[in-house]
VMD Tcl script that builds the backbone (N, CA, C; Angstrom):
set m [mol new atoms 201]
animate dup $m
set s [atomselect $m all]
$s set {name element resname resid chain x y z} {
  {N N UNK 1 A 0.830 -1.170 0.000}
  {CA C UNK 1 A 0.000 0.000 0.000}
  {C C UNK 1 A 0.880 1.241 0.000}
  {N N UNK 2 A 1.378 1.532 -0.873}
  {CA C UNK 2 A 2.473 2.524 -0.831}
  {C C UNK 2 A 1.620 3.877 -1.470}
  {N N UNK 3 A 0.912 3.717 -1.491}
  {CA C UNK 3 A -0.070 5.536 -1.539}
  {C C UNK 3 A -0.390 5.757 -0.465}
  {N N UNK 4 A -0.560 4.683 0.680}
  {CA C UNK 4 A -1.309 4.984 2.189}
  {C C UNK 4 A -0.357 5.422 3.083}
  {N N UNK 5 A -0.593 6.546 4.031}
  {CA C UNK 5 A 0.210 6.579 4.965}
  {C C UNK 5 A 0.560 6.209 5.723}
  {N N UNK 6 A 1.473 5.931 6.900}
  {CA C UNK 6 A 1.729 4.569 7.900}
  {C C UNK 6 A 0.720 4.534 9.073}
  {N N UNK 7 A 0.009 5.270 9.523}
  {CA C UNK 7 A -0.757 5.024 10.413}
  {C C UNK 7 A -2.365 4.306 9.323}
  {N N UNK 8 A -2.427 4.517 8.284}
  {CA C UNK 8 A -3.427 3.750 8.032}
  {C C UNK 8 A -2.898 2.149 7.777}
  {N N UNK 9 A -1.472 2.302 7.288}
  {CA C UNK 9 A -1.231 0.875 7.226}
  {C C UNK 9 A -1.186 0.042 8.572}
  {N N UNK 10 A -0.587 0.944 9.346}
  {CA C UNK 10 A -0.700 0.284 11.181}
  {C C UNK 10 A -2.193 -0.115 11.077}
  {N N UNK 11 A -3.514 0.850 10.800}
  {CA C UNK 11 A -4.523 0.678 11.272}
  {C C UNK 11 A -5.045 -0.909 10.676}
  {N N UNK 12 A -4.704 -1.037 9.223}
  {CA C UNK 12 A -5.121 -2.249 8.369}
  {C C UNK 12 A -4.781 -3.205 8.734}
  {N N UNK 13 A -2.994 -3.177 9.670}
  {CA C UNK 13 A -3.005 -4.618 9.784}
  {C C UNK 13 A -3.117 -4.933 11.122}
  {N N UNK 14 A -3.550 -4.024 12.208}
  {CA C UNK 14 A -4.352 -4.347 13.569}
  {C C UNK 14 A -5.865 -4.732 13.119}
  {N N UNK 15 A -6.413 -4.382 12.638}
  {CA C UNK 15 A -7.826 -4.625 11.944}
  {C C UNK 15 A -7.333 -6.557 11.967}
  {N N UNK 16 A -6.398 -6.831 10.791}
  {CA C UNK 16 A -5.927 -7.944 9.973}
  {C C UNK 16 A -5.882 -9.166 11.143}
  {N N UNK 17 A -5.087 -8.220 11.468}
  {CA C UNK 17 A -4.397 -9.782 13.225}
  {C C UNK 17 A -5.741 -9.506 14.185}
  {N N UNK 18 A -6.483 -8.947 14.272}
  {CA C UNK 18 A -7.442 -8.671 15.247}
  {C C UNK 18 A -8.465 -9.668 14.973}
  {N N UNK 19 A -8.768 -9.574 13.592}
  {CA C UNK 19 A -10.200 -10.750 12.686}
  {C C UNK 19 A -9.616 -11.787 12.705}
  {N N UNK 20 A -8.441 -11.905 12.258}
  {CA C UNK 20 A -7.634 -13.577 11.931}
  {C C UNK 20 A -7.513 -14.112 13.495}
  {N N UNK 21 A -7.481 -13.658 14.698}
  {CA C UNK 21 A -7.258 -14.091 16.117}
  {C C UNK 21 A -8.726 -14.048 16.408}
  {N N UNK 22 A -9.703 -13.355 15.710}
  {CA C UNK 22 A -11.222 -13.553 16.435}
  {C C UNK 22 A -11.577 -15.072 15.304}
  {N N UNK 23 A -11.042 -15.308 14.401}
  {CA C UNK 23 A -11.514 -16.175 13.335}
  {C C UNK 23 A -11.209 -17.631 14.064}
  {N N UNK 24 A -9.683 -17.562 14.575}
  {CA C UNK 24 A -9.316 -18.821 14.992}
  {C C UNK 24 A -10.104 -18.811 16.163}
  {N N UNK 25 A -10.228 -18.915 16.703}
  {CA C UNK 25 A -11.601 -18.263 18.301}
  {C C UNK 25 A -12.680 -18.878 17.842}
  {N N UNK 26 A -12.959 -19.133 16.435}
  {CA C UNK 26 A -14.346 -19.910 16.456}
  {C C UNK 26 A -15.846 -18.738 16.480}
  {N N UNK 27 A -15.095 -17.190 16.565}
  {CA C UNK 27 A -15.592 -16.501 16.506}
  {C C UNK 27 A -15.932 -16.100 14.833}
  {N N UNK 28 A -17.519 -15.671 14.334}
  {CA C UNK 28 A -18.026 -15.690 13.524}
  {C C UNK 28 A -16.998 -14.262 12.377}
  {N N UNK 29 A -16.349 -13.977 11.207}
  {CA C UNK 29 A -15.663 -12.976 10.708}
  {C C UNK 29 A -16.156 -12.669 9.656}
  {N N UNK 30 A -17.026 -11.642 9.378}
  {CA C UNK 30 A -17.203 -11.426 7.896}
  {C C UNK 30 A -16.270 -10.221 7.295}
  {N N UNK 31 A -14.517 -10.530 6.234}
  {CA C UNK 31 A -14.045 -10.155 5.863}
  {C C UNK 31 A -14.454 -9.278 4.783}
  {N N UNK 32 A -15.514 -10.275 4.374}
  {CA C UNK 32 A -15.859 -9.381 3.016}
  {C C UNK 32 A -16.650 -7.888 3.051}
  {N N UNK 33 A -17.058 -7.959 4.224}
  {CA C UNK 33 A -17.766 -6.640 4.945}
  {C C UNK 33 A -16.789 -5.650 5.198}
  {N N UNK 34 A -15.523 -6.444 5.529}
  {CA C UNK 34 A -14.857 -5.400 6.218}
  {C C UNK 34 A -14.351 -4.571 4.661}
  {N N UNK 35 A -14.253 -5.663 4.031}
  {CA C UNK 35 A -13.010 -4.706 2.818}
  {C C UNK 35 A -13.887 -4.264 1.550}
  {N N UNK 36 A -15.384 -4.208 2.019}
  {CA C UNK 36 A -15.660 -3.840 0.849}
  {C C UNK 36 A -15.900 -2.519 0.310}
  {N N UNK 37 A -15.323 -1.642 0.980}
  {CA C UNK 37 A -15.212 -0.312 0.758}
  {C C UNK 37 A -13.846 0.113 0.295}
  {N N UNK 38 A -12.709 -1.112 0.616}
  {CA C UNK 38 A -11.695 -0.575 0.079}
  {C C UNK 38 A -11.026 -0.359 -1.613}
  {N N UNK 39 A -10.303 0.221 -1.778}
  {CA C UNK 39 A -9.626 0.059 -3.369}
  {C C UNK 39 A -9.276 -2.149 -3.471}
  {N N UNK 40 A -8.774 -1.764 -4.761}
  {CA C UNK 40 A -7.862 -3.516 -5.266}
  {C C UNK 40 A -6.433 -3.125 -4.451}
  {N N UNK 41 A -5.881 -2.019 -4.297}
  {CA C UNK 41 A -4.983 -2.504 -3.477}
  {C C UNK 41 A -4.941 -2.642 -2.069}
  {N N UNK 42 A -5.778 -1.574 -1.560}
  {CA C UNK 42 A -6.112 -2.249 -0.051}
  {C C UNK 42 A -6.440 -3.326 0.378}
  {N N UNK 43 A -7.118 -3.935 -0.812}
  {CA C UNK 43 A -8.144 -5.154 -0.592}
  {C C UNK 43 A -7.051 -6.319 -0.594}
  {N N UNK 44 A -6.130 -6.371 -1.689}
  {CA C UNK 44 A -4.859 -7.459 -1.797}
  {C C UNK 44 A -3.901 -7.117 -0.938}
  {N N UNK 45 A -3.691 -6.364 -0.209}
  {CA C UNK 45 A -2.825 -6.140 1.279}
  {C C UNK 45 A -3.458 -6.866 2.368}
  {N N UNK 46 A -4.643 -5.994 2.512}
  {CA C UNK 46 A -5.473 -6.790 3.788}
  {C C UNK 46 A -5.632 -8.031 4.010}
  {N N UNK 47 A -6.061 -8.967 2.399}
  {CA C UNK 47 A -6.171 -9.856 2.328}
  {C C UNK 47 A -4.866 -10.985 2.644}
  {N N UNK 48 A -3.683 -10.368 2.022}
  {CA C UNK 48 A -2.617 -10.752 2.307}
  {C C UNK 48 A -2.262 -10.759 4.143}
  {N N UNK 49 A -2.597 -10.015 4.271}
  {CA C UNK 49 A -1.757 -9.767 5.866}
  {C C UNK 49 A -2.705 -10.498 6.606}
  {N N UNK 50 A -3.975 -10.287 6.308}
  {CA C UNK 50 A -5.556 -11.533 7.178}
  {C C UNK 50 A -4.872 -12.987 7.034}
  {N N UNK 51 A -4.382 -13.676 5.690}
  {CA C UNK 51 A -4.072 -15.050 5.737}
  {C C UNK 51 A -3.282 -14.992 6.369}
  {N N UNK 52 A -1.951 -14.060 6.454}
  {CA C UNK 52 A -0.638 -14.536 7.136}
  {C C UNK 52 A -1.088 -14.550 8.916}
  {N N UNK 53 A -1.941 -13.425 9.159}
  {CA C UNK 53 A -2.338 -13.823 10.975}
  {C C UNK 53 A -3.223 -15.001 10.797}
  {N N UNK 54 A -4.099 -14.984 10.371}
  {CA C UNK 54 A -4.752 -16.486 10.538}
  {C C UNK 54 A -4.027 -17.772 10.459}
  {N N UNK 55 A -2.818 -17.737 9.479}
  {CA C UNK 55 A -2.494 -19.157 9.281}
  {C C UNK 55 A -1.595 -19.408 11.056}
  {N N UNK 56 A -0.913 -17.903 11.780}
  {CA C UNK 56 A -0.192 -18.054 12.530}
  {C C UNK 56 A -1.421 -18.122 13.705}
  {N N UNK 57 A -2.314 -17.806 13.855}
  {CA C UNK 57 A -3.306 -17.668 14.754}
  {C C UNK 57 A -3.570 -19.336 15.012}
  {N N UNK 58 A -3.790 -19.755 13.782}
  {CA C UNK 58 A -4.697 -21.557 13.548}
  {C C UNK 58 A -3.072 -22.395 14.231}
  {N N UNK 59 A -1.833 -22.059 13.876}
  {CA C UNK 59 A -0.540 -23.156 14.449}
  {C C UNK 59 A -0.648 -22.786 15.932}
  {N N UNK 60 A -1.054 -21.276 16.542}
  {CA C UNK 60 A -0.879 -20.647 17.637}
  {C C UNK 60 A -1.568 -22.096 18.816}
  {N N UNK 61 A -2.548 -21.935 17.524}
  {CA C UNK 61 A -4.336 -22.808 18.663}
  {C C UNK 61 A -3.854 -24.098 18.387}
  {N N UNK 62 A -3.472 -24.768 17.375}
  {CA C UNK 62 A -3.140 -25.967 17.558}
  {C C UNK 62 A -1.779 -26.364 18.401}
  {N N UNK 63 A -1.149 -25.626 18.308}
  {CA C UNK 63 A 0.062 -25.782 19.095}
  {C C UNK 63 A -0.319 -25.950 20.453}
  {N N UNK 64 A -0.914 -24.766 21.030}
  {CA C UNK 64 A -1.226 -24.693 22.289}
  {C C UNK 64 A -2.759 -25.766 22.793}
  {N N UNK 65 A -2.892 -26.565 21.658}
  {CA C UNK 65 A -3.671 -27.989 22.566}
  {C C UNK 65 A -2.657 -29.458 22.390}
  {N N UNK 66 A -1.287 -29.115 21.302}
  {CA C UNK 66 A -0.436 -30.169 21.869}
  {C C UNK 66 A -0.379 -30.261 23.563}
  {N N UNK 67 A -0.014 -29.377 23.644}
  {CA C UNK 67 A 1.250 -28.949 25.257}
  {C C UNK 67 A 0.273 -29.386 26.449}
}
mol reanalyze $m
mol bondsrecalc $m
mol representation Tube
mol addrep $m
């Protein structure tokens, strides 16, 4: 997102890790709500940075019912 300034990018990817940690939670996320006001590039950032916390959110939760 290099047209956005850094506090909106801070804001996008607290948004990002915030849904992807309520998602693994079993808690209900509608992404598509969230981004549907944004441009194609906000939307392929967000989207990008949502999988990368979720995939670490989902090893977080499985990890922590090995132990």
């Amino acid at each position: 997102m290099e047209t956005q300034n850094l506090q909106s990018v801070k804001n996008f990817d607290f948004l990002a890790r915030c849904l992807a940690q309520m998602y693994a939670q079993g808690r209900p996320v509608n992404v598509q709500a969230v981004i549907g006001n944004m441009n194609e590039e906000q939307k392929a950032w967000f989207q990008k940075r949502y999988n990368s916390y979720l995939k670490q959110a989902e090893r977080a939760r499985v990890t922590g019912m090995d132990s």
